[in-house]
C-alpha positions, 0 to 999 in steps of 0.5 A: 194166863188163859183158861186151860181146857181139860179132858174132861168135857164142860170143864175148864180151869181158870186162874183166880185172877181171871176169875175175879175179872170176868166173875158174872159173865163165867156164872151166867156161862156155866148156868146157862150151858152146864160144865163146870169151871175149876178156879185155880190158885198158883195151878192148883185147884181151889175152887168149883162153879157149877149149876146147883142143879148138876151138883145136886144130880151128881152119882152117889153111888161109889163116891166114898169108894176109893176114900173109906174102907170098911173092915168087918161087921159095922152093924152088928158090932160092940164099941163099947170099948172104944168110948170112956163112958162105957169104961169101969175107973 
């Protein structure tokens, strides 16, 4: 199976089997032209290679925004409630 290029530019999805055959050659790949590679398992996704670099330069900003919804005031709130230690037996 070959590798599937996405919309996404730099990126790329490879089945595990290719992976494990051409490993060294698609590292040195990624850490000399950037992008990533997604190693996929059955179709589906599994894995990531990218620079550290790039990873570590990824927007932080928005990324919890489709994951965690805050609901009222989180900083001036009581848990005590919520927490055993607090309760009266």
């Amino acid at each position: 199976m070959a590798a599937r290029t996405n919309a996404t530019p730099g990126r790329r999805e490879i089945p595990v089997s290719e992976f494990k055959m051409r490993c060294l050659r698609l590292v040195d790949e990624v850490n000399e032209k950037g992008g990533e590679i997604v190693i996929t398992k059955r179709g589906r996704p599994v894995a990531r290679v990218t620079r550290v670099s790039d990873a570590r330069n990824a927007p932080t900003l928005g990324r919890w925004k489709t994951v965690v919804r805050i609901e009222g005031d989180i900083v001036n709130s009581d848990w005590s409630e919520e927490f055993d230690a607090t309760r009266r037996r």
